[in-house]
N, C-alpha and C positions, 0 to 999 in steps of 0.2 A: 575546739572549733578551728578549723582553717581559714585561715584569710588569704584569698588566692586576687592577683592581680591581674587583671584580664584585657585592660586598656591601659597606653600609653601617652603623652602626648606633650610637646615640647617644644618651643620655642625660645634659642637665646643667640648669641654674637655667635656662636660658631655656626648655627646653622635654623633653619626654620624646618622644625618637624622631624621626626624619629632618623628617616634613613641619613641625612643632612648633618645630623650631630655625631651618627655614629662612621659618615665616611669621615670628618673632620680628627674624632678619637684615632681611627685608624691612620692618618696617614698624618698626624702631629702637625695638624695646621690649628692655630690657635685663632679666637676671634677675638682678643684684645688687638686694635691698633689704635695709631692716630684718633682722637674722637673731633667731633666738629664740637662741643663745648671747650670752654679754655672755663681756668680758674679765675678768680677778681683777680688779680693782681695779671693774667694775662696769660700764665705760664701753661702751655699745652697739656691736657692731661691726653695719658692712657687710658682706654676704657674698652669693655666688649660692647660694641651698641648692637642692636640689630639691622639687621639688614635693609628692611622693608620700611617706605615712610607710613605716616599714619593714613595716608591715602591709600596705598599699594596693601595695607592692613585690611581696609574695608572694604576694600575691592576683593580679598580672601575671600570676607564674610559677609560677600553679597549685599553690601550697605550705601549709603549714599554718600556723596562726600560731604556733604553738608552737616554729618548726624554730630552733635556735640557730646564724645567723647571722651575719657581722657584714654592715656596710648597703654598704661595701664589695665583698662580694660579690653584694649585690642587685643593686645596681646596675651593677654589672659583667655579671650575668647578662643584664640585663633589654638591654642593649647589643648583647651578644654575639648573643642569640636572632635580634635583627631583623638584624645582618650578616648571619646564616647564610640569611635567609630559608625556602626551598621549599630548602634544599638535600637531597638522599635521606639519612637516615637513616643506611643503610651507609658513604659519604661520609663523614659525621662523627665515625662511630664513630674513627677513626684519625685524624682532623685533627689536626695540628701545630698546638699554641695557644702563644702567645708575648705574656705580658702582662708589661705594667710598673706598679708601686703604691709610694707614697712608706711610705705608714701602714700598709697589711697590714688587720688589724681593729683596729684600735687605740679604734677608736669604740666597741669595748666594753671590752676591755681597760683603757684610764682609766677605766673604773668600777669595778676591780677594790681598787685601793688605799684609798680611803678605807674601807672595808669589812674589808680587810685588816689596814689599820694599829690599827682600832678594836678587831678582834675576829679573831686570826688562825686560830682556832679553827673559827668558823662562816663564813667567806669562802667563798664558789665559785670554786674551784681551775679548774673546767671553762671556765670565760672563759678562759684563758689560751689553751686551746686553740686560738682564731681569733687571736693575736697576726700571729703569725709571715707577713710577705711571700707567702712561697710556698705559705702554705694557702690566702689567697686565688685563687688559681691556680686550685689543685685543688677550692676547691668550685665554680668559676664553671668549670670542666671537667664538671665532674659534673653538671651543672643542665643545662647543653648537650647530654651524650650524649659526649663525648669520651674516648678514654683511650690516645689518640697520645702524643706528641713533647710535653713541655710543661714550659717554662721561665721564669724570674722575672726581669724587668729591674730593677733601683733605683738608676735614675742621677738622682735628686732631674728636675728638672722638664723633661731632655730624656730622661725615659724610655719613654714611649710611643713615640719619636720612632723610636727606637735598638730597638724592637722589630721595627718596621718594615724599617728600614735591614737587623735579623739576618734576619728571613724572606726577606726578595726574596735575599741574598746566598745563604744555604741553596737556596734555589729555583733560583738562577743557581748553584752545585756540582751541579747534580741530582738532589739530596738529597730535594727536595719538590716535588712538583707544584701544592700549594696550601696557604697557613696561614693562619691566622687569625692577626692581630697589633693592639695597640689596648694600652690601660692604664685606670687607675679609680683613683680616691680619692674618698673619704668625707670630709666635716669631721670636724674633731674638735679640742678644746679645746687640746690639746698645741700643735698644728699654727698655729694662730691666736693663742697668746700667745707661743709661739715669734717670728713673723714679727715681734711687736707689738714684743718685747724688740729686738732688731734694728734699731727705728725706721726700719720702711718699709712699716708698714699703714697707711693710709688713713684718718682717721676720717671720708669724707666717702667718694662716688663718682668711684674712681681716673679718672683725665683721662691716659690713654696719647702718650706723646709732646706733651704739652702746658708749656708754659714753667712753669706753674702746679704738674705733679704732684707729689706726697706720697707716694705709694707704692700697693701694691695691694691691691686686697680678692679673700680667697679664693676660690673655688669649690667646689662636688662634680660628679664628674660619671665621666662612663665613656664609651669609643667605641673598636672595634673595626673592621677592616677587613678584610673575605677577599681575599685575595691568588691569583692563580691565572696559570699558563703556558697555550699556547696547547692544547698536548695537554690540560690540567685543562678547559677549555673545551669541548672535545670530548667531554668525559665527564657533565659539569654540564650544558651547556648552559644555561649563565647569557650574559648578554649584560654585554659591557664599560661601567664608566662613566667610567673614567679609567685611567691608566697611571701607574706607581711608575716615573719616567723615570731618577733620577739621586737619591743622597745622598754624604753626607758629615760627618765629624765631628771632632774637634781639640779637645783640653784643652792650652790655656797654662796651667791651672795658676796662674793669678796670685793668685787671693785665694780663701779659703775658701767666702765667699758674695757675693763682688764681682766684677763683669765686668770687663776688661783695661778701660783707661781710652780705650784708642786702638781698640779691638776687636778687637784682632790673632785672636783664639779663634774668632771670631765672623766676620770675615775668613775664612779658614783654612776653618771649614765653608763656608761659602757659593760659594769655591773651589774646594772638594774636591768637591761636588755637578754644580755646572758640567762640571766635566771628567768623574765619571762618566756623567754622562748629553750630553757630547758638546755641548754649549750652550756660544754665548758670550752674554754678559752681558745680547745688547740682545732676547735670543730671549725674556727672562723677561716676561712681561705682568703681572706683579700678582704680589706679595710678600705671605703674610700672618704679620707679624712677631711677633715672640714678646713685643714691647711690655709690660710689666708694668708699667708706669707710675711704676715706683721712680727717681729722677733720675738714679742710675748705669745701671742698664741701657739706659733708653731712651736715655740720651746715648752709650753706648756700642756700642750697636747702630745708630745715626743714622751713627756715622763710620763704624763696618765696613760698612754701604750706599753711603759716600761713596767706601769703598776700592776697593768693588767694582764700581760702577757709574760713578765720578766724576760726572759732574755731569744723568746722564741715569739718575736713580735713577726705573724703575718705579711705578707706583700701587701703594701699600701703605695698608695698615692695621694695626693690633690689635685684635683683637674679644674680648679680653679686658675688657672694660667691658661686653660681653653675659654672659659666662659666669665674670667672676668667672677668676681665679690657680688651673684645677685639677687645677696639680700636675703628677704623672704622667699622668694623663688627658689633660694640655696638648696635646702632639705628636699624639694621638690624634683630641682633639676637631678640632682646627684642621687634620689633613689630610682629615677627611668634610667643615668648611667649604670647603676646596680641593677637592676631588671636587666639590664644589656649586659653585663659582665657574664651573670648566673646563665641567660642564652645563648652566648657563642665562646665560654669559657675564657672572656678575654680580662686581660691586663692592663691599665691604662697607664699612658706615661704622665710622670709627673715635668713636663716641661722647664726649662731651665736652670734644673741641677747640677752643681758641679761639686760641691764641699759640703759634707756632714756636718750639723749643728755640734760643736768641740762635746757641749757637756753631755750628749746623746747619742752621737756617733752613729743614730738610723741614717740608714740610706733605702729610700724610696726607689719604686719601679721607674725605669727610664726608658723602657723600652715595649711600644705596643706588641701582644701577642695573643693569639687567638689557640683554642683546643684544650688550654686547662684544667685540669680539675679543681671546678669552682665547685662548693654547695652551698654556702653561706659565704654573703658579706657582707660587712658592716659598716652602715653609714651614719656620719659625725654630722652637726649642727648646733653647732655654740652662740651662743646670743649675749648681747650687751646683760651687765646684772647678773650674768653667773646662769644664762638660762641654756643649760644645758643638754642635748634630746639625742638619742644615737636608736637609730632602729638597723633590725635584721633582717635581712633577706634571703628564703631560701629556694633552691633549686624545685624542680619537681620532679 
């Protein structure tokens, strides 16, 4: 059975909405800058934030300013909408939604404490109410129209990934004819002095797979994908933009928040996608890597390329120097840049390269190019714990 992807939809720091991220790819404007959070200690971070505040969000999605939100689901909504496109109404009233989020609303919820601990008396208890992972779900259901099948991924950064990988499986059970699957995260303070403690944020702009990098800077952002069989097509009458060809996923388990050193995890997915979707190795045109620019990942992601491909490893990038580390969103975002790749045969740069990783010697795309011959490409999404998920995408 085919899994054809029929809607798009996207919101992050390089841009809001499909055409916006793809003039950004084209013409190597990144949306990491300056961010208005600083770390404790003071020190400015880099981050991709989005554009829009959470006013100028509901103002999108025709809401009030008053409605108690978190930005989390704004921005998840405002994602979701444009997948769905022109889809009828009736259709989505029962759509299958299947999102993945690291923080949930947390972007409001950390403003609950300080307030708390001052005065536990007078605090707004009602914050708390958007904490939780899977309320973000259900209000980016409800702002949609949906009140189907809807479930919560949080596999830290291949979550959106692994949404995915669950829809098209359910859909190949016969379980669904069509779902929506994608993920979103919000910045937020926790999340950024988190990574900072860890010693693998960036104070500068992260350089993906470059002999030079330091680590990554954050992102927000959201991106969803309608997923549909050939009988949903019949009903919709949407037109195909790509094909969900093949995934795979594999936890080694090796370290908390560190990748296998050899990328055995990372290996193992990239494997396991191949064989589902029936490819060998030299079928893949273009890899868009999960590149975070930390010295472990990317070095450990360079050898599980070497394992899998030996010595005729595909054009790749990370475009994670566009959009900024985000998150759950990650898998999400970077499979609509693959849906984009597969439709205008395009290449994307890996922003800020200059020097090959010594023990790997890959050098990534640096140069945006359009008219390629793409058929498949294949997208990377590693997670804290070894959680690691690579799906394919093919041409039609």
């Amino acid at each position: 059975m085919n899994i054809y992807i029929t809607g798009i939809g996207i919101v992050s720091g390089a841009g809001v909405g499909v055409a916006e991220n793809l003039q950004a790819l084209r013409s190597g404007t990144t949306g990491v800058r300056r961010s208005a959070f600083t770390f404790n200690n003071g020190v400015p971070v880099y981050a991709a934030e989005v554009k829009h505040t959470n006013a100028e969000l509901k103002n999108l999605l025709g809401l009030s300013e008053d409605a108690r939100l978190s930005r989390t689901s704004l921005l998840g909504a405002v994602a979701a909408k444009e997948a769905l496109g022109n889809l009828d109404k009736k259709l989505v009233a029962d759509l299958p939604f299947i999102s993945g989020t690291t923080i949930g609303g947390m972007d409001i919820t950390e403003n609950f404490y300080k307030p708390y601990l001052a005065d536990k008396n007078s605090a707004d208890y009602s914050m708390l109410l958007t904490h939780d992972s899977g309320d973000t779900t259900e209000k980016i259901a409800a702002l949609i129209g949906t009140q189907g099948f809807m479930t919560t991924i949080s596999t830290a950064c291949s979550s959106s990934a692994n949404t995915l990988m669950m829809g098209a499986r359910m859909m190949r059970q016969g379980r669904y004819k069509r779902v929506l699957a994608g993920g979103v995260d919000a910045m937020a303070a926790f999340t950024l002095n988190g990574f900072r403690s860890l010693m693998i944020y960036d104070a500068e702009y992260c350089r993906p797979f470059d002999a030079s990098r330091a680590g990554l800077n954050l992102g927000e952002g959201a991106a969803y994908l309608l997923l549909e069989t050939e009988d949903s097509l019949q009903e919709t009458g949407n037109k195909p933009l790509a094909m969900l060809s093949g995934w795979g996923n594999a936890n080694d388990a090796y370290h908390q928040t560190a990748s296998s050193p050899d990328g055995n995890g990372a290996t193992m997915a990239m494997q396991n996608a191949l064989k589902c979707a029936g490819l060998q190795p030299e079928q893949i045109s273009y890899v868009n890597a999960h590149g975070t620019a930390t010295p472990n990942n990317d070095l450990s992601e360079s050898k599980a390329l070497i394992n899998v491909f030996g010595g005729n490893v595909p054009k790749f990038s990370s475009t994670k120097a566009f959009t900024g580390h985000t998150l759950a969103a990650a898998g999400g975002v970077e499979a609509v840049y693959a849906t984009l790749a597969l439709q205008h045969g395009a290449l994307f740069p890996n922003l800020n390269f200059k020097t090959p990783i010594e023990e790997c010697g890959l050098v990534p795309v640096t140069e945006y190019s359009e008219g390629n011959s793409i058929n498949y490409v294949l997208s990377n999404s590693f997670g804290f714990g070894g959680n690691n998920s690579s799906l394919i995408f093919g041409k039609i």
